[in-house]
C-alpha positions as CSV (number, residue, x, y, z in Angstrom):
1,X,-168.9,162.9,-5.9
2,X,-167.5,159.6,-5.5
3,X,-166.7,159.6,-9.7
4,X,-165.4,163.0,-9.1
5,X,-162.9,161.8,-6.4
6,X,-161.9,158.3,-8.1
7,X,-161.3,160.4,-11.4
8,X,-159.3,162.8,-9.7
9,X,-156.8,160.6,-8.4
10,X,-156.2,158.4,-11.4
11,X,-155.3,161.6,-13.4
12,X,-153.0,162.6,-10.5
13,X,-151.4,159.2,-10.2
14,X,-151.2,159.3,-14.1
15,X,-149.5,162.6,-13.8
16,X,-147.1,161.2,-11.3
17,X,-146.5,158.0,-13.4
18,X,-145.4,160.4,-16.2
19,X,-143.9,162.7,-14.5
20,X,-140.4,161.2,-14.4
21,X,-140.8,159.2,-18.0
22,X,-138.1,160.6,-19.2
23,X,-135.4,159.1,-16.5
24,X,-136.4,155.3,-17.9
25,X,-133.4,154.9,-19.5
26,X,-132.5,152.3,-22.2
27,X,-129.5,151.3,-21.6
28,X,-128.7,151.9,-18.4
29,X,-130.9,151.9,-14.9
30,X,-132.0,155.8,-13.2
31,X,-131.1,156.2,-9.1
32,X,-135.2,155.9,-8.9
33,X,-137.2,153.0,-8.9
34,X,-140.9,151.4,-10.0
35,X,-143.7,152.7,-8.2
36,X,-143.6,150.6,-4.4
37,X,-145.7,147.1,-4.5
38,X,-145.2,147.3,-8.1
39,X,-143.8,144.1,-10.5
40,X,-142.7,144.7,-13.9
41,X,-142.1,142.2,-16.8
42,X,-139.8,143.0,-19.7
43,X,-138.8,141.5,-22.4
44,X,-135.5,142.6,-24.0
45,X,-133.9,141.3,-27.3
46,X,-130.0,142.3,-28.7
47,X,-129.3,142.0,-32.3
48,X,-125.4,142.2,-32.1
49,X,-124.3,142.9,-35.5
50,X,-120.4,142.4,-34.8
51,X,-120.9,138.9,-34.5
52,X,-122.8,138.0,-37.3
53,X,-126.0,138.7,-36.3
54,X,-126.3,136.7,-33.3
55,X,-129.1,137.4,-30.4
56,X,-130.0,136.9,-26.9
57,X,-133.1,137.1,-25.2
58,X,-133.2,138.6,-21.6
59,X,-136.6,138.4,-19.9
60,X,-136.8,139.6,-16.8
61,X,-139.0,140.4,-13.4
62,X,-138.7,143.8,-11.3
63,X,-140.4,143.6,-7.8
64,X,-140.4,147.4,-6.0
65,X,-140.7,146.5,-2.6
66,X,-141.0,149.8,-1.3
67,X,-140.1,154.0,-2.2
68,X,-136.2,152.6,-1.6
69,X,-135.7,148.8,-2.4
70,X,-136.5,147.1,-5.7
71,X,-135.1,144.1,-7.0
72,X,-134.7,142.4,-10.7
73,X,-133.9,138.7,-11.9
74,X,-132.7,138.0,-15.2
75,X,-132.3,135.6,-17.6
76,X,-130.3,134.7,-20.3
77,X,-130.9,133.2,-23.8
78,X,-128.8,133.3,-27.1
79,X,-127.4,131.3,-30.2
80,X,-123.9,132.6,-30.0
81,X,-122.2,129.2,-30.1
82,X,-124.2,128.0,-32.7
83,X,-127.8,126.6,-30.8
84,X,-130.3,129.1,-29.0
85,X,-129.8,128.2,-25.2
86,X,-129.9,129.0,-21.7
87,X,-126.6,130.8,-20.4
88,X,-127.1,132.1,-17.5
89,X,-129.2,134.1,-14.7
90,X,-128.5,137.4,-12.8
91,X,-129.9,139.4,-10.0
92,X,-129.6,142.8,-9.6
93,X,-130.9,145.2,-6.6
94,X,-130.9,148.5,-6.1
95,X,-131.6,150.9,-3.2
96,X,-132.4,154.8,-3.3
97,X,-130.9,156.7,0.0
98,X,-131.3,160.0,-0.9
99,X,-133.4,162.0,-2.5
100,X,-134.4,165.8,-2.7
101,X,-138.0,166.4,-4.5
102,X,-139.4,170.2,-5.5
103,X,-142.1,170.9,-8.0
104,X,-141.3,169.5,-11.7
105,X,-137.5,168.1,-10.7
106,X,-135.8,165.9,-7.9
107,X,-132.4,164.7,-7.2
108,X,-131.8,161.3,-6.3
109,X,-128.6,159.1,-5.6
110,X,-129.1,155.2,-5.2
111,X,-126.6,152.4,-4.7
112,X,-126.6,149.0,-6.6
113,X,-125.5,145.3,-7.1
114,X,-125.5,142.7,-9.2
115,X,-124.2,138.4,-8.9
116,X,-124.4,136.8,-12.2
117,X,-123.4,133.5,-13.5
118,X,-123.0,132.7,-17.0
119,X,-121.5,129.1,-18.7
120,X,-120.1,131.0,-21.7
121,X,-116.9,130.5,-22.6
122,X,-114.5,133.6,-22.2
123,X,-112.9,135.0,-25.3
124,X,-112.2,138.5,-24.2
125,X,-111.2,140.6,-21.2
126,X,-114.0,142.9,-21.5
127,X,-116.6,141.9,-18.7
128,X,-120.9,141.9,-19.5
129,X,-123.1,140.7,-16.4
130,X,-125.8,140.3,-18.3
131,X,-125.0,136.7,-20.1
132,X,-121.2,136.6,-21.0
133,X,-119.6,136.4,-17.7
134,X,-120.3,135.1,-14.4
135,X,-119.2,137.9,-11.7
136,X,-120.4,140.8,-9.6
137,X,-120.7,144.8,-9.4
138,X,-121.2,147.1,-6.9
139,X,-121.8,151.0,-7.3
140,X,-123.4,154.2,-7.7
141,X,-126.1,156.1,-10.1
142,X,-127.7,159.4,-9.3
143,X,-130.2,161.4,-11.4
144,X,-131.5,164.7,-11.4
145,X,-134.9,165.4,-12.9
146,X,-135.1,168.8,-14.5
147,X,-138.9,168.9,-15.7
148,X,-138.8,167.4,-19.0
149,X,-135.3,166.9,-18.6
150,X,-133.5,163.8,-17.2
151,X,-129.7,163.8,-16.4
152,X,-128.0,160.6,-15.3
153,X,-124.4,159.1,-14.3
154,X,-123.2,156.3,-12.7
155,X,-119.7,154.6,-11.7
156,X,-119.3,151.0,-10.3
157,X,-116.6,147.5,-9.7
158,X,-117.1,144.8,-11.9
159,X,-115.2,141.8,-11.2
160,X,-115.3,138.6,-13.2
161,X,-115.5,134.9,-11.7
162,X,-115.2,132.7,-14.5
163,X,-113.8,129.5,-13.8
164,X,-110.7,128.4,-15.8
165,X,-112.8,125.2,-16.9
166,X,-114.4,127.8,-19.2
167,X,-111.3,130.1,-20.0
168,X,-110.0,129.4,-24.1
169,X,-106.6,129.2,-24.1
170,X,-104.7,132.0,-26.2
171,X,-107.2,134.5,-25.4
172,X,-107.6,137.4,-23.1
173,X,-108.9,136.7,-19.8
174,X,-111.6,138.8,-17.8
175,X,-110.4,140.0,-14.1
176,X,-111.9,143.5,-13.4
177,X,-113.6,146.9,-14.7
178,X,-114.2,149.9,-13.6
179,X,-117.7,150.6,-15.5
180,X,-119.2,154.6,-15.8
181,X,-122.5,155.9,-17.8
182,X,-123.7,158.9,-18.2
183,X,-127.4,159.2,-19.7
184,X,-130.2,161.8,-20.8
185,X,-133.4,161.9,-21.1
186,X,-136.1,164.2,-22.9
187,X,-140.1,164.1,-22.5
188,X,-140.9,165.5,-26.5
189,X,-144.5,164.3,-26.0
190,X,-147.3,165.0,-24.8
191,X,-146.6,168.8,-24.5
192,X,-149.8,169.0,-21.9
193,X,-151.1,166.4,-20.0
194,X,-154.9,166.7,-20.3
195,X,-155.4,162.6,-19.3
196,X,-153.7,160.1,-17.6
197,X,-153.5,158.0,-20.3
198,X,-151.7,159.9,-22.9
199,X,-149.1,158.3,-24.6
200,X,-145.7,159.6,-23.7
201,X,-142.6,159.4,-26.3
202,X,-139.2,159.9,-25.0
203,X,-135.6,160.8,-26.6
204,X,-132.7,159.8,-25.3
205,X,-128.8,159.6,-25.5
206,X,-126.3,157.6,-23.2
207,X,-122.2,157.3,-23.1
208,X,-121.4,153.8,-21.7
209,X,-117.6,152.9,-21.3
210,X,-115.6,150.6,-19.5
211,X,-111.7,150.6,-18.0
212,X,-109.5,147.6,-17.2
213,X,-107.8,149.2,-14.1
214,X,-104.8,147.0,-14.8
215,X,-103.8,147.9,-18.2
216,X,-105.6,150.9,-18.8
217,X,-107.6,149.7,-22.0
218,X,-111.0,151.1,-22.2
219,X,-113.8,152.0,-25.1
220,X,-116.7,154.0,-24.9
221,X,-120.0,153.8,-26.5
222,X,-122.7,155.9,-28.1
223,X,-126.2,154.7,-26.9
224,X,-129.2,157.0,-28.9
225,X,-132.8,155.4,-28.4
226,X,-136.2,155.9,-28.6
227,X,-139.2,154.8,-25.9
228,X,-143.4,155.0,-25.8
229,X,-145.3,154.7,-23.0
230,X,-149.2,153.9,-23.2
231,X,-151.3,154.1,-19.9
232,X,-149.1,154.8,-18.0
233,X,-148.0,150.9,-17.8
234,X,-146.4,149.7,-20.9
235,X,-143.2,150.6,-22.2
236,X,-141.2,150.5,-25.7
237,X,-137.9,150.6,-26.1
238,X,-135.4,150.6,-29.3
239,X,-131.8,151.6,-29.4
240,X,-128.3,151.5,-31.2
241,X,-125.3,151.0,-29.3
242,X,-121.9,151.2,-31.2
243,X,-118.3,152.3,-30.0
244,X,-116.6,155.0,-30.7
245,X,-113.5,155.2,-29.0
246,X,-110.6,153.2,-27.3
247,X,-111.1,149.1,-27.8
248,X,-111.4,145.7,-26.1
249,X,-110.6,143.1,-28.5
250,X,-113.7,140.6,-29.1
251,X,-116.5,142.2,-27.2
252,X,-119.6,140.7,-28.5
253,X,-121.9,144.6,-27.6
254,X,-120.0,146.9,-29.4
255,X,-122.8,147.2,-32.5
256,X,-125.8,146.6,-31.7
257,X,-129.5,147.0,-31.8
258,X,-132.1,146.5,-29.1
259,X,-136.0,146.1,-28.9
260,X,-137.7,145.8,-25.3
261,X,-141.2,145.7,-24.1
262,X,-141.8,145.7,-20.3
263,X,-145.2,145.7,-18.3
264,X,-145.9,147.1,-15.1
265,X,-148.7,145.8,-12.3
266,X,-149.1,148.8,-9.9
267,X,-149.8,148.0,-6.2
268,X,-150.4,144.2,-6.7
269,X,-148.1,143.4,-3.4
């Protein structure tokens, strides 16, 4: 009986791991968070092919606290001028205050911030939190689950605070953003879940632009990726982002490619 029972519940906690799969989104971050007393480790790396083929390394740590508060710390590595280093650091935090569950779909709406600090030097007005600019962000995301079907958006303030020590002279300078997403997600596998431990393999596509409120220049980008999740605990991603409309002169993200692996620890708090 005791098997019985301890089986039971690991195929219903796999079933609930999987059951929103589809909303971990690539590029951007869902309105729901990690399991609660959960840490997650990732790994991300971006190939930008715009600039050469330069990278940076991000690895990062996500503490979920509890069903509404989770928190992540970044860092950032890269050889963009010339010798692979330490740029920068970030913290971003995010907490869910709504949400509306039924059977197979829920609706939830979170808000979200993020300090950075970077010791690049600025060469465009475009603004990227995670390693080019030192600055924060504020906003909104909210997502609706529709069984294998995950539907996401977000709007937020960016606003830069790069020093002029580190400002080129000539070049466009970074002051403010107004940054919006919209992402999708789709469970294609498993069909049935017959064990918690089936693999999962997720489609997805996300729009990602940006607008300088000031000037009115903007750009958006097309974000298609791929993602495979094994016991419920380790996920794969790999994606192409690439513009395809409107234009910020020097933006290092506009073509690129990126491969992450992240690890999750479930109720280790």
């Amino acid at each position: 009986m005791k098997y019985l029972l301890i089986t039971s519940l690991a195929f219903v906690l796999g079933l609930h791991l999987h059951a929103d799969a589809q909303e971990l989104f690539v590029f951007t971050e869902p309105a729901s968070n990690m399991a609660a007393k959960s840490i997650g480790v990732r790994l991300t790396n971006e190939d930008m092919l715009n600039s050469g083929s330069t990278y940076r390394t991000i690895p990062e740590v996500m503490v979920s606290f509890n069903k509404h508060l989770m928190v992540h710390g970044q860092a950032f590595l890269s050889d963009f001028d010339g010798n692979y280093r330490l740029e920068g650091g970030s913290v971003y935090a995010k907490y869910r205050f709504l949400s509306i569950d039924d059977s197979q779909r829920h609706f939830r709406v979170s808000a979200f911030g993020r300090l950075s600090t970077s010791s690049r030097p600025t060469y465009t007005e475009d603004i990227n939190l995670e390693g080019d600019n030192s600055g924060a962000q504020a906003g909104l995301v909210v997502t609706q689950l529709l069984h294998k079907l995950a539907l996401s958006g977000s709007l937020s303030y960016i606003k830069a605070f790069d020093p002029e020590s580190r400002r080129i002279t000539g070049m466009p300078q970074p002051d403010q953003l107004i940054s919006y997403s919209l992402s999708s997600g789709y469970l294609v596998l498993p069909v049935l879940y017959k064990r918690y431990d089936q693999p999962n393999f997720n489609i997805y596509f996300e729009m990602l632009g940006k607008t300088n409120p000031a000037d009115g220049k903007s750009y958006l980008d097309f974000a298609p990726a791929i993602q495979t999740i094994l016991n419920s605990r380790t996920r794969i991603d790999f994606g192409y982002r690439f513009q395809v409309a409107g234009g910020i002169p020097g933006r290092y993200n506009k073509s690129m490619f990126l491969l992450r692996a992240e690890f999750n620890f479930f109720n280790v708090l």
